[in-house]
Phi, psi and omega in degrees: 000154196252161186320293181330316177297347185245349179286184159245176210033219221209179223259136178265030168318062190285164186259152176303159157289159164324310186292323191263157197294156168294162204284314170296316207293319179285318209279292222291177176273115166309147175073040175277300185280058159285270180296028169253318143302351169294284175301325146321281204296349169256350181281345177235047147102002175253168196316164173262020152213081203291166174297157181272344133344289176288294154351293166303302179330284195312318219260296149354296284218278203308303198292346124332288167318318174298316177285332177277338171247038153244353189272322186255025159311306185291301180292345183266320199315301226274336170276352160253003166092037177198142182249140191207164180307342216263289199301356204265327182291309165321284193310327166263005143314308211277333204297133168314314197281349156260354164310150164254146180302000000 
């Protein structure tokens, strides 16, 4: 594990609002998760060659979600001075939006 994942106090980054794309969002490579995502969206129920339009979306979609929720993984870490598996499950345990009716 690397230093980074342990420190304390908070990142001097600052982060974008939701509406706007993040900072990651421009810089990283694009299409890395593509054929994991081809197959996700048809294993829950989409063509089994979705658009590459859609595709891109989704993968936008998670790596926003994934970034947002390790930054606040960290900040919860970073108040006992360690980041563990415990903050990242809390953290999709508390989010509204995986909850089910």
């Amino acid at each position: 594990m690397s230093n980074s994942s342990t420190r304390t106090g908070t990142s001097s980054k600052p982060r974008a609002a939701s509406s706007q794309p993040s900072e990651t969002s421009s810089k990283r490579k694009r299409g890395v998760f593509q054929k994991e995502l081809q197959h996700m969206m048809y294993g829950f129920g989409d063509d089994p060659n979705p658009l590459p339009e859609s595709v891109a979306l989704m993968e936008d979609i998670v790596v926003e979600y994934v970034t947002e929720l390790v930054h606040k993984a960290q900040d919860i870490g970073s108040q006992r001075g360690e980041l563990s598996v415990r903050d990242f499950l809390y953290l999709i345990r508390k989010n509204s939006t995986t909850k089910r009716a």
